[in-house]
C-alpha positions as CSV (number, residue, x, y, z in Angstrom):
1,X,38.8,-21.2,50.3
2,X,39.4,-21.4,46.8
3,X,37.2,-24.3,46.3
4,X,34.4,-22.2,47.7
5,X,35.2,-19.2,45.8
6,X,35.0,-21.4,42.4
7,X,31.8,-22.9,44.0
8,X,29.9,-19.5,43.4
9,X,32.5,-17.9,40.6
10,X,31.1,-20.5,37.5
11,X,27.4,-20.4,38.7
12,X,27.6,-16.3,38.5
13,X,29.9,-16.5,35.3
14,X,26.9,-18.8,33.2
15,X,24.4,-17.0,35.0
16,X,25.8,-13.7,33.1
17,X,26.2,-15.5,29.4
18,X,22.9,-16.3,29.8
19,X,21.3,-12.8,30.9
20,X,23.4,-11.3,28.3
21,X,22.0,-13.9,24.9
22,X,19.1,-13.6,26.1
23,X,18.5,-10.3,26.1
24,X,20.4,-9.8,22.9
25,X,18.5,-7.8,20.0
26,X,18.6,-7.4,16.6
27,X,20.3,-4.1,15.9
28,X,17.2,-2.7,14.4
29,X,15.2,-3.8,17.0
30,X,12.7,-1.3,18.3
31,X,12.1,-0.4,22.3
32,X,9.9,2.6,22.6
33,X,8.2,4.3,24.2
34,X,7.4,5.9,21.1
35,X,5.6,9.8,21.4
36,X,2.4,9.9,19.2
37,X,3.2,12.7,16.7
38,X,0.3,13.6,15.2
39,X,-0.4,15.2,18.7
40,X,1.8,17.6,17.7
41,X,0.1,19.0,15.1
42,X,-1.8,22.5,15.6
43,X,-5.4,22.2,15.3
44,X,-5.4,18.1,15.2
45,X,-7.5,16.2,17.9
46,X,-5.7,14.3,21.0
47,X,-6.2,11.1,20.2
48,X,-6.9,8.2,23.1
49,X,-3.8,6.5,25.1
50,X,-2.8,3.0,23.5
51,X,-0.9,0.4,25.2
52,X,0.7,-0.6,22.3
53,X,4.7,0.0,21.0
54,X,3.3,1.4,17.6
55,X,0.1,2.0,16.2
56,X,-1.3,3.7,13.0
57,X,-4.5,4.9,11.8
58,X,-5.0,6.0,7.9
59,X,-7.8,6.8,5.9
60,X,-8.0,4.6,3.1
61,X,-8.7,7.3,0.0
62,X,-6.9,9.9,0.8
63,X,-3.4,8.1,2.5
64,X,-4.2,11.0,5.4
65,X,-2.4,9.9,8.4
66,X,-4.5,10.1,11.1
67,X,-2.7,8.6,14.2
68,X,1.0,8.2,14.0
69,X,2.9,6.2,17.1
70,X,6.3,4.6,15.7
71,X,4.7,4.1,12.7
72,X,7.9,3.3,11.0
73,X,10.0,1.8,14.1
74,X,10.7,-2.0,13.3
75,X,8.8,-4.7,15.0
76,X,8.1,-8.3,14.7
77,X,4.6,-8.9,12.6
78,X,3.4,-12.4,13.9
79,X,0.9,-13.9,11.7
80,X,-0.2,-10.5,10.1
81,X,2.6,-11.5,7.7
82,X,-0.4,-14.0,6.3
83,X,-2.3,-10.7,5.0
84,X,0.8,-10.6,2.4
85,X,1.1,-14.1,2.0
86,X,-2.2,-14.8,0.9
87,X,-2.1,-11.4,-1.6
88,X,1.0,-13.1,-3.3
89,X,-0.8,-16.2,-3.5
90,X,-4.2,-15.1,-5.2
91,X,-2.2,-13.4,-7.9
92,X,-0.2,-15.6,-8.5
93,X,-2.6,-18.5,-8.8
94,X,-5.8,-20.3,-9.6
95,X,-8.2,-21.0,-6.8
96,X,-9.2,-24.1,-8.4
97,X,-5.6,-25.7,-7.7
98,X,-4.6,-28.6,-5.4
99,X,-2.0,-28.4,-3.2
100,X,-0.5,-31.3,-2.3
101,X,1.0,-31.4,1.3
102,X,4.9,-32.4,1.9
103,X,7.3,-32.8,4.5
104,X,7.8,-29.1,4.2
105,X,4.5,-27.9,5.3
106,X,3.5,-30.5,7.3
107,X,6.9,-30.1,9.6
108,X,5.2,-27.0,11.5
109,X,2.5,-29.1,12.8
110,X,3.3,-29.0,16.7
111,X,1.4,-28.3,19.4
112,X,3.4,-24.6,19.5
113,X,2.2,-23.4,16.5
114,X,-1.3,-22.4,15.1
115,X,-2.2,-25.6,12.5
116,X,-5.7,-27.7,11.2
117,X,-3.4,-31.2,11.2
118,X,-2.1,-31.7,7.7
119,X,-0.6,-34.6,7.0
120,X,1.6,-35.1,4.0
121,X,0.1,-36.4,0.9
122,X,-3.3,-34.8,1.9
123,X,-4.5,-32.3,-0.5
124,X,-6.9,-29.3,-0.3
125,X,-7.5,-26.9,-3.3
126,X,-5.4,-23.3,-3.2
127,X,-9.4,-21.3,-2.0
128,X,-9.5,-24.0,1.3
129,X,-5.5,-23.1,2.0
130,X,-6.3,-19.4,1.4
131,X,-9.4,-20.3,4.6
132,X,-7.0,-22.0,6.5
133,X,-4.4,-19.3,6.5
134,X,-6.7,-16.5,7.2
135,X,-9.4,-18.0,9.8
136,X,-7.4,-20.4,11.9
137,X,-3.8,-18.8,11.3
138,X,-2.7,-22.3,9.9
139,X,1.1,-22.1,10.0
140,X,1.9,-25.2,8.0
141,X,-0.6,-24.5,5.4
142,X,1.0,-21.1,4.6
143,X,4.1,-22.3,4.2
144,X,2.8,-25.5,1.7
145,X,0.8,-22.8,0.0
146,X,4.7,-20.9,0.0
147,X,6.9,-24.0,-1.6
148,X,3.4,-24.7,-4.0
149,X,3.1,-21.3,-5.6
150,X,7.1,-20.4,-5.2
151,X,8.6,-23.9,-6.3
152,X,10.1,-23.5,-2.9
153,X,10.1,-21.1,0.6
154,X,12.6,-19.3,-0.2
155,X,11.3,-18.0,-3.9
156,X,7.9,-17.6,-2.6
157,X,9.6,-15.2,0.5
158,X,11.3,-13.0,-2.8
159,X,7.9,-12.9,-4.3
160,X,6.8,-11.3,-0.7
161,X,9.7,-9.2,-0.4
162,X,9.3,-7.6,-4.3
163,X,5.5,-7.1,-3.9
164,X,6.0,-5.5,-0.2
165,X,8.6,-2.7,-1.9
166,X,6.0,-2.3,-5.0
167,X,3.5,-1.2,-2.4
168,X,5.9,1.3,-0.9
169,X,6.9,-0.4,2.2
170,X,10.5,0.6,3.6
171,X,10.9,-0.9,7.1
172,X,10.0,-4.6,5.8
173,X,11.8,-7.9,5.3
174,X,10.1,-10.9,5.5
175,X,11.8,-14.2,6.0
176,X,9.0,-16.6,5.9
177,X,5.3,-16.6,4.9
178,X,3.6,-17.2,8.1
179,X,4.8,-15.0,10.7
180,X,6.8,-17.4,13.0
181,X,9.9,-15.8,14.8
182,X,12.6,-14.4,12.8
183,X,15.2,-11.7,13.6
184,X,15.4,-10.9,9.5
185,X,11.7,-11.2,9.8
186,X,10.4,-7.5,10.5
187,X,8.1,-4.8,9.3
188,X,6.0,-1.9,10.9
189,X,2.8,-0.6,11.5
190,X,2.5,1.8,8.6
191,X,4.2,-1.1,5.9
192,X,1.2,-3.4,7.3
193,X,-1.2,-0.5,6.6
194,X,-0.2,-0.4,3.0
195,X,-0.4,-4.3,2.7
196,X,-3.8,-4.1,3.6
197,X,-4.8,-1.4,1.5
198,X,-3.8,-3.0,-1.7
199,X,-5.7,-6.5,-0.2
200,X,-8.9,-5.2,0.4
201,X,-9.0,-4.2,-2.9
202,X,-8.6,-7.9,-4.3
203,X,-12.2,-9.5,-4.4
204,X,-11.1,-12.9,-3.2
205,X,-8.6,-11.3,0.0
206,X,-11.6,-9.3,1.0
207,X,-14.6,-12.5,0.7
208,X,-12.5,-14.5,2.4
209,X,-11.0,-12.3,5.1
210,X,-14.3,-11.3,6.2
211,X,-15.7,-14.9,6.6
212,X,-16.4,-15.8,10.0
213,X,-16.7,-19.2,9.2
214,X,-15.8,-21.9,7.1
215,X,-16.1,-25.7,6.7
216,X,-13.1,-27.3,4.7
217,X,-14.9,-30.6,3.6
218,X,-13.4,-34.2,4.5
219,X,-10.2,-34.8,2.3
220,X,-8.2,-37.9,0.6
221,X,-6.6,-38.7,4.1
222,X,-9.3,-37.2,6.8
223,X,-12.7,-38.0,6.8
224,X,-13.8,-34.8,9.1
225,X,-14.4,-31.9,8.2
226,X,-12.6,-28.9,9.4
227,X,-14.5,-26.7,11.1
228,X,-12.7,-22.9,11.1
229,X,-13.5,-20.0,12.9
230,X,-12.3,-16.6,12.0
231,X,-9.9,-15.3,15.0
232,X,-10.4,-11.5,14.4
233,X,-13.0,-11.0,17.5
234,X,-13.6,-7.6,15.7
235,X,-15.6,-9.3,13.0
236,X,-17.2,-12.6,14.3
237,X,-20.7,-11.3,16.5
238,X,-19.9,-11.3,19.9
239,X,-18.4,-9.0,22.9
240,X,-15.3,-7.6,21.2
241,X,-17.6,-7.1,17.6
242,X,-17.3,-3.7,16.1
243,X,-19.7,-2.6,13.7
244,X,-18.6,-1.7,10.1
245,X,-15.2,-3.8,10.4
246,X,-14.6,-6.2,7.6
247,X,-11.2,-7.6,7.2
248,X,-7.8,-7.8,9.1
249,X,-5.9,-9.8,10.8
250,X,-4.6,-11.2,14.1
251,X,-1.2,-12.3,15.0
252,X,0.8,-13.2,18.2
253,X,4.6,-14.7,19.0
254,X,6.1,-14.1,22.4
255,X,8.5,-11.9,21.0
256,X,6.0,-10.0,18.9
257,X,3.4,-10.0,21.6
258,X,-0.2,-9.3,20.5
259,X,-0.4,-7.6,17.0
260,X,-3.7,-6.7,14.9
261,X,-4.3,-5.2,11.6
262,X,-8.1,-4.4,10.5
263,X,-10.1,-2.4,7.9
264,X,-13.3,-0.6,8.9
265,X,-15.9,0.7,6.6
266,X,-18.4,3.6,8.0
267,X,-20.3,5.8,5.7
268,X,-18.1,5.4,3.0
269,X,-15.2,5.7,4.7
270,X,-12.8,2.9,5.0
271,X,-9.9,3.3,7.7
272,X,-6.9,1.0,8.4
273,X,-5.6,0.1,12.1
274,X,-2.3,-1.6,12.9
275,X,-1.6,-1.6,16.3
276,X,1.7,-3.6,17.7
277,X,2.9,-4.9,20.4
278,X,0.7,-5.9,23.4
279,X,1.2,-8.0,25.9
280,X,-2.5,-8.8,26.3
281,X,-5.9,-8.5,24.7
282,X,-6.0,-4.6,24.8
283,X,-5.4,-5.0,21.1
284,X,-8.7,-5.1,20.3
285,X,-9.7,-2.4,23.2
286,X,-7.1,0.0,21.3
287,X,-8.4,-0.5,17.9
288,X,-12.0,0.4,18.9
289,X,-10.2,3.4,20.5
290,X,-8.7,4.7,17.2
291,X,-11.8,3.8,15.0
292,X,-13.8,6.0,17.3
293,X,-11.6,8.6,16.7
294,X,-11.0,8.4,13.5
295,X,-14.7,8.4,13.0
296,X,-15.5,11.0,15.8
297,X,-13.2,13.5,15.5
298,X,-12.7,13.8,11.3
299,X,-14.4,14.1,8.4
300,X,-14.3,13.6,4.6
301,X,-14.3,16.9,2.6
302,X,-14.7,17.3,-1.3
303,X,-12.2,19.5,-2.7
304,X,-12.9,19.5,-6.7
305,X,-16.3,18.9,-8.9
306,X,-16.4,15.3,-9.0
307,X,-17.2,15.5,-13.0
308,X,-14.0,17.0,-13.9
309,X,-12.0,14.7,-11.6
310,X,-10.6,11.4,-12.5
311,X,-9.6,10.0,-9.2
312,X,-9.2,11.1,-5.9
313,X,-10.3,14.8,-5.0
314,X,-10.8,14.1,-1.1
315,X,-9.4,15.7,1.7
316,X,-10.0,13.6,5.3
317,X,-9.3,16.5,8.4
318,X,-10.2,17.3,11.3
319,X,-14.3,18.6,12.0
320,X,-14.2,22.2,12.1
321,X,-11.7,22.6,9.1
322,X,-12.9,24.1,5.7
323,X,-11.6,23.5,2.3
324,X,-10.0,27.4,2.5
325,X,-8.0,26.3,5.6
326,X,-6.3,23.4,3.0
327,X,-3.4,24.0,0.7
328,X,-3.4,22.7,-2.7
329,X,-0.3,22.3,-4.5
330,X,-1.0,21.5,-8.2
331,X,1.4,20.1,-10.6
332,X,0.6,19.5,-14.4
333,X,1.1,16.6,-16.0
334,X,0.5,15.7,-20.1
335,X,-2.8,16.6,-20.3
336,X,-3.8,16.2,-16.4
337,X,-3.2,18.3,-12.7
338,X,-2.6,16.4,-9.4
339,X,-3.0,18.0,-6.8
340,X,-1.9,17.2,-3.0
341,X,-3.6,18.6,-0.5
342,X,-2.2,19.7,3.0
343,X,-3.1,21.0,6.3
344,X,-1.0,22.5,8.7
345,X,1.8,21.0,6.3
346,X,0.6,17.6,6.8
347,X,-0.9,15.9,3.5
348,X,-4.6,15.2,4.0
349,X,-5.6,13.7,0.6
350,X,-4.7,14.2,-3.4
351,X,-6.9,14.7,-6.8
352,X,-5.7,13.6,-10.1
353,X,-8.0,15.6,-12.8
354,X,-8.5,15.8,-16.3
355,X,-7.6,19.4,-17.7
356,X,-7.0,18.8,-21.6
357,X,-5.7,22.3,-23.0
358,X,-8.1,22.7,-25.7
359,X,-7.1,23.2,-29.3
360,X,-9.3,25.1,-31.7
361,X,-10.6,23.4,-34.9
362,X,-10.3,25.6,-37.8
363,X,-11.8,24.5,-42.0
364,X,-9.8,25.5,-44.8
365,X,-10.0,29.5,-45.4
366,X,-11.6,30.1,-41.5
367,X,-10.2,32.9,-39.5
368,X,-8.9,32.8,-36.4
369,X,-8.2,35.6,-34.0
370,X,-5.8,35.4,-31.5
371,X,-2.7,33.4,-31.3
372,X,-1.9,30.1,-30.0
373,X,2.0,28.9,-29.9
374,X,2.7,25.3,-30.6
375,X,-0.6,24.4,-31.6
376,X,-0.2,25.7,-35.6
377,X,-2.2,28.7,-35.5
378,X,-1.4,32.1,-35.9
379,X,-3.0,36.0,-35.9
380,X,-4.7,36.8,-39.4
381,X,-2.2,39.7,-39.7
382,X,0.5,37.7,-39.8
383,X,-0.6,35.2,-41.9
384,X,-1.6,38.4,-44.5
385,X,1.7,40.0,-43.8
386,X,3.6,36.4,-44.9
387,X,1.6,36.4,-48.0
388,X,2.9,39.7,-48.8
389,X,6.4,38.8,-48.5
390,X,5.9,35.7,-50.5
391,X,4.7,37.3,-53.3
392,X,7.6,40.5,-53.0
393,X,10.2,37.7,-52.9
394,X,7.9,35.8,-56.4
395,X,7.9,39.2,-58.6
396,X,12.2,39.9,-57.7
397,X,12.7,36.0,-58.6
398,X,11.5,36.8,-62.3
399,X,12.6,40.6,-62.8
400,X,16.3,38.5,-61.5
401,X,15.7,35.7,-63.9
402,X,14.3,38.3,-67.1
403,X,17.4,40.3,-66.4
404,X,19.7,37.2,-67.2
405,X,18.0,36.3,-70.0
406,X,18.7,39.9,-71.7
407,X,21.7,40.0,-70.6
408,X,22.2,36.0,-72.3
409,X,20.5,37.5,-75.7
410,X,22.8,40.6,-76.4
411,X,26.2,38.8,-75.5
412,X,24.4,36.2,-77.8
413,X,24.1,38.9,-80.4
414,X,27.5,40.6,-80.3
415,X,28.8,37.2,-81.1
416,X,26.9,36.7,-84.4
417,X,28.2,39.9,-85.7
């Protein structure tokens, strides 16, 4: 009997470990289902079911949050993480530069994970890597492009990490620089938002993310070319096309599931999606979803005169909301106001504008009525009445200094005789 109890006891007991590791997570580590809380704002449209963890929609000049879904919950990124990868890279080097491949890159070609075959000693310049990463996901050519423009990994990941904080992302670490499965390797939806933002405003991010093709000639070890498609369906012509989108990414672990980040550009309004966490294609589904809306059911209002605003100025809201329903809280700065803009408490856009305080110019012997405090200038009474005094204080000087002079002579005087 004890033989048979043992028989079934050790099966149960590994049986248990194993349940237990392998549904450990990371004590950050996000479940959901997260509520969409910009449905709970008065006055703001319902937006459309997604079947995603966490999602965000934002309008590019005006920061307005239009969909918020876990924006800031923690989840894994997948091979969005190239979107920052590939922004640390153009700025910190010359397109024009070879990269020559090593054991380090060339270690993640497997038939697991995304690649275009490097082999080491092969070299492409830093614009065919920057292709590579982008179109075909190419795992080992972000992390060559990493140890090139780093001096290794692990000071390229810091260089991630730094710019990712100086774009105001707070729910990111990055532990590599193409996306592959790592617990310390996190970010969410809104921090991929911001990424994107500040690379679609870099020329070179926003050519080559919005390629859908690209032929990376034969190299010193390959005599094919490489042919490379752009993965984002969004952009390349086809079923899943959406007009007006222009860069993004896609990404996908099994622990990540399906992620996508994309930029969309209608009527001169540019909106970013990052939708996370899918289990199938209804990534792409979703993001039309929230572009509709976001196109549908707001609108882009102008809040100051364009000529006497340096930046900004830009309110994106609901349809049926006027510039008197919007709050406007101004605070002065030098010689400038900015001003944030907020509806129903929420902020909907910002102006930064030129107000100089203007000083008056006066010539030598011009009056000037009025006062003015710090600026030098004072009323023409006063400047009379200080004359005045000037002169009283003049004429007792010398009766004062006469006086002493008499009084010097006669002691003088009585001396002598």
């Amino acid at each position: 009997m004890k033989t048979g109890k043992n028989k079934f006891f050790i099966p149960c007991i590994i049986f248990l470990i194993w349940f237990l590791c392998s549904s450990a997570q990371p004590a950050w580590a996000s479940s959901g289902p997260f509520p969409v809380t910009t449905d709970q704002i008065p006055g703001w449209p319902q937006a459309p079911e997604i079947v995603e963890t966490t999602g965000v929609l934002m309008e590019d000049s005006t920061n307005t949050i239009v969909y918020d879904k876990g924006m800031h919950e923690r989840m894994y990124p997948a091979s969005t993480t190239k979107v920052l990868s590939a922004l640390v890279a153009i700025e910190n080097s010359d397109l024009s530069e070879n990269v020559v491949f090593t054991e380090t890159g060339t270690a993640e070609v497997t038939w697991e994970s995304a690649n275009i075959g490097m082999q080491v000693g092969e070299v492409l310049t830093m614009e065919q890597c920057l292709y590579a990463m982008m179109l075909a996901s190419a795992n080992e050519v972000s992390t060559q492009v990493a140890e090139h423009v780093g001096g290794s990994v692990e000071q390229f990941v810091e260089m991630m990490n730094q710019k990712a904080q100086e774009l105001g992302c707070r729910d990111s670490h990055f532990a590599n620089a193409n996306g592959w499965h790592n617990e310390d390797h996190y970010t969410s939806a809104y921090d991929m938002a911001l990424i994107l933002q500040a690379a679609i405003k870099n020329e070179t991010f926003l050519t080559i993310s919005g390629t859908r093709s690209y032929t990376i000639p034969p190299t010193n070890m390959n005599g094919e070319p490489r042919n490379l498609s752009n993965h984002h369906a969004m952009i390349v012509k086809g079923h899943y096309y959406y007009k007006g989108v222009f860069a993004g990414k896609t990404g996908s672990t099994d622990e990540a599931g399906n992620t996508l980040l994309t930029a969309c550009k209608k009527k001169g309004v540019v909106l970013i999606c990052m939708v996370m966490q899918s289990q199938d294609a209804a990534v792409v589904d979703d993001t039309a979803k929230l572009f509709d809306y976001g196109y549908k059911k707001f609108r882009k209002l102008q809040m100051t005169d364009p000529e006497r605003t340096r930046e900004g100025g830009y309110a994106y809201v609901p349809k049926g909301v006027s510039p008197e329903d919007i709050v406007s809280q101004d605070t002065p700065r030098d010689d400038l106001v900015f001003s944030q803009y907020e509806y129903q408490d929420i902020p909907v856009g910002t102006a930064l504008a030129a107000t100089p305080t203007p000083v008056p110019e006066t010539s030598i012997g011009e009056e000037v009525s009025g006062e003015q405090t710090s600026a030098g200038t004072v009323s023409t009474e006063k400047q009379k009445g200080g004359i005045v005094i000037y002169v009283v204080i003049g004429v007792l000087t010398l009766l004062i200094l006469l006086g002493l002079s008499l009084i010097v002579k006669i002691i003088y005087k009585t001396k002598k005789h």
